[in-house]
N, C-alpha and C positions, 0 to 999 in steps of 0.2 A: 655318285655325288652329283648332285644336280644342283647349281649355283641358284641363290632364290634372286628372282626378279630379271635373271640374265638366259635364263633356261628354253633349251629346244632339243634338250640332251634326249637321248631316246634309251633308256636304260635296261638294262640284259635285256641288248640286241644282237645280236642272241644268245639263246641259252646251249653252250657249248659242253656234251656228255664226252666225258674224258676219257671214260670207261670204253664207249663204242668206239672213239677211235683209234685204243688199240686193239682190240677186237676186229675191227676193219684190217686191221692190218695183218692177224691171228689167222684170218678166217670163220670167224665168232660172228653167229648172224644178231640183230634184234631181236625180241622174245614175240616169238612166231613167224622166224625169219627159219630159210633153208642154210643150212651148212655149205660154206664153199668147196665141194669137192675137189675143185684142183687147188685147194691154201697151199703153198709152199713150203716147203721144208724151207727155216732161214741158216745158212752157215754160222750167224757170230751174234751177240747180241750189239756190237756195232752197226751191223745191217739191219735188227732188229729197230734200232732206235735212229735210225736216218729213214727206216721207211714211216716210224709215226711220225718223225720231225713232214713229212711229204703230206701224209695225210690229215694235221693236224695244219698246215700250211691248205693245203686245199678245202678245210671245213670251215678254215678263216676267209679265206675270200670268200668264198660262196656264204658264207652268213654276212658277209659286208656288202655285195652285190643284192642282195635280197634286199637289206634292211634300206639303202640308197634306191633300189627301187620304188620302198615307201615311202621313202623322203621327195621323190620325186613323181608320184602319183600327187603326194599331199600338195605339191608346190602347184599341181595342175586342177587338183579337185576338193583339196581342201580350204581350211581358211577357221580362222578363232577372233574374229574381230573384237570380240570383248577383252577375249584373254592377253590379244596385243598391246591393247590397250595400256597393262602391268608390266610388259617382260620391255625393257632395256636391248636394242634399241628401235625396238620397233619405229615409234611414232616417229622418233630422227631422223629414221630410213624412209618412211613412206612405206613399210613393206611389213605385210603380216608375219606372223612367228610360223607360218607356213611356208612361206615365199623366201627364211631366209633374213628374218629382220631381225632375229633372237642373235645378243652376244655369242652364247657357246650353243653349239651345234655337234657336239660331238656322240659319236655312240661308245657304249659302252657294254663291251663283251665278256659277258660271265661264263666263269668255266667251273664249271661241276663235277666233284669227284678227284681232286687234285692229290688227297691223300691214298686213295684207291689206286690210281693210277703209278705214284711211287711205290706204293707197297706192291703192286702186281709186276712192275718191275726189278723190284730187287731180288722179289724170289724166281723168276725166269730167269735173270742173270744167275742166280745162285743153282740154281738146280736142273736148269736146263744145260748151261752154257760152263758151269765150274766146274759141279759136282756130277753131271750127267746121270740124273737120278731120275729124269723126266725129260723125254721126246716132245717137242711143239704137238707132235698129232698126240700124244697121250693125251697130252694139258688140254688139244682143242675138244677131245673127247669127254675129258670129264666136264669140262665148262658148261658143253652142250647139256650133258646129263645132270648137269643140276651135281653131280658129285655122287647121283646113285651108284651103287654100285664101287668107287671111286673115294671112298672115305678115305682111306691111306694118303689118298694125294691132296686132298684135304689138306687133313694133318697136316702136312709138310709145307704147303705153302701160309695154311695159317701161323706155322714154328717161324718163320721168317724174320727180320728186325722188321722194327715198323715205324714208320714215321709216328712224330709224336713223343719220342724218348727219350731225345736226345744224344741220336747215335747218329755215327759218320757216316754210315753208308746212306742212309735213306734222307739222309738233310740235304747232304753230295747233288743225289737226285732229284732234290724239290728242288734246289737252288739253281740247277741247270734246268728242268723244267717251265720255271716260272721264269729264266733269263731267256729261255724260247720262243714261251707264248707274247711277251713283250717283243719279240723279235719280229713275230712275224704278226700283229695289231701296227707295227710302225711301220710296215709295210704300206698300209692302206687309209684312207682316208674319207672321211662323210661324202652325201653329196654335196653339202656346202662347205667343204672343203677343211672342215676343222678333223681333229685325230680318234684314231680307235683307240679307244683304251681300254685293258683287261683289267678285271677284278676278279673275286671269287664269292661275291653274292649271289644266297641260291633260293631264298623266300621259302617257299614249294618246292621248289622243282629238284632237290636233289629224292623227295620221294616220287615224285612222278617218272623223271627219265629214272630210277633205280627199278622202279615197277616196271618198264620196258628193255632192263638190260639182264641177261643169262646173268651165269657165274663168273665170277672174276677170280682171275691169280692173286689176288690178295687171300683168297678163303673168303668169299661172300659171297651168298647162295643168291640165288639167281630171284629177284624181286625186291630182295630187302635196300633198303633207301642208299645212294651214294654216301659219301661223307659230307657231310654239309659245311660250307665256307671253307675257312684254308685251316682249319684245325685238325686234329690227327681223327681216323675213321672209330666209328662206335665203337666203345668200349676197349682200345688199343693201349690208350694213354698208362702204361704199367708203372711207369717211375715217378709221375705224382703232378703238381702241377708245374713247379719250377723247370720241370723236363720236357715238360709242354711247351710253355714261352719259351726256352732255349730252340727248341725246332722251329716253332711259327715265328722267332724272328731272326731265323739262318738266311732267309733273302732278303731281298730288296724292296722292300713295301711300298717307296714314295711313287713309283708310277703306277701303280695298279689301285688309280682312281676310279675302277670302275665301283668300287668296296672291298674293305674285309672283314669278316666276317669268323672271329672266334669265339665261338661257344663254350664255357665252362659250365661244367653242372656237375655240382658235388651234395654226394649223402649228409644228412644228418647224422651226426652219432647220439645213441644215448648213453645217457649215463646209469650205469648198471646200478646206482645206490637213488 
């Protein structure tokens, strides 16, 4: 959201792959990345998810140090004298929308892959940690391979609930999720001092970073695009659309002004006569 005439907002700054961070934590490199030979065996999927809560807490400041970097090159080397001229309040200030004179100054951090991410964790809860059907190093091994070889485990993790449906378990986890990512955006703050705030706008980029990410514990082969915005991943939605809206508004939507982003697209039927 970028307020018209008040705006210094810096928008999907940055663009946060939800998929690599837990991957990072898996031992799951980026695609043409090496395997971390020493990934750990994790004991619980409790340790499981306090280590992305860490990692996910550490891609957040280092994308908000970066992004305040630019705001802060800009405040020394940039400058829009025209543009000031519009934005509120600049001319009040005496100070360009560079230096600082723009009402909102906030960034706003996009996170990519939000329904991947619960889906690749219900099925690691379920089959690593419940039903002991799958070892982390198995999981880390098919992921690498793209699932050559590896089809059965496939299967199993694409069988999973999935967000999008209207089920308990995977709403559970998007709700705790996106109570996270809000958690740790409030942590941090612009360089002029206004707030970070998450959203789940992806324009592009959930096929771009999906082009750079292996396979994921959701069942999704290694290339094919993230889930786009906060609606359930490609082709998941199985109970229709009302099961859809019942999931995407199981959270809390009013602070995740950075946008959201739901996608519907339904077939045409014809009519047989």
């Amino acid at each position: 959201i970028t307020p018209i005439a008040i705006s210094n907002v810096y928008v999907a700054s940055p663009y946060y792959n939800l998929i690599q961070c837990l991957h990072d934590v898996l031992g799951v490199p980026p695609v043409g990345g090496q395997p971390d030979p020493e990934a750990p065996e994790i004991g619980s999927f409790e340790i499981l998810f306090e280590r992305l809560r860490a990692r996910i807490a550490q891609a957040v400041a280092q994308g908000t140090a970066e992004n305040n970097m630019a705001m802060a090159s800009r405040a020394q080397a940039g400058g829009f004298p025209l543009l000031s001229c519009f934005v509120n309040d600049c001319l009040k200030l005496g100070k360009d929308i560079d230096q600082g004179g723009a009402r909102a100054n906030w960034l706003e951090a996009s996170f990519v892959g939000l329904a991947n991410l619960v889906d690749s964790l219900v099925a690691i809860r379920r089959l690593v940690f419940e039903e002991e059907k799958l070892s982390l190093s198995q999981l880390r091994k098919a992921l690498v391979a793209d699932f050559e070889g590896y089809e059965e485990v496939q299967a199993l993790l694409a069988g999973q609930p999935k967000y999008g449906n209207d089920e308990v378990e995977p709403d559970e986890l998007a709700r705790e999720l996106t109570g996270l990512l809000l958690a740790e955006c409030e942590k941090h703050r612009s360089y002029w001092g206004d707030a970070v705030v998450p959203g789940f706008f992806c324009w592009i980029m959930h096929e771009q970073l999906g082009r750079q990410t292996l396979a994921s514990a959701d069942g999704r082969r290694c290339g094919f695009p993230c889930a786009d915005g906060s609606g359930p991943a490609q082709g998941r939605e199985a109970k229709g659309p009302t099961a859809m809206v019942c999931s995407v508004t199981g959270w809390e939507h009013a602070p995740m002004i950075g946008g959201i982003a739901v996608n519907f697209k339904f077939q045409p039927t014809k009519n047989p006569e």
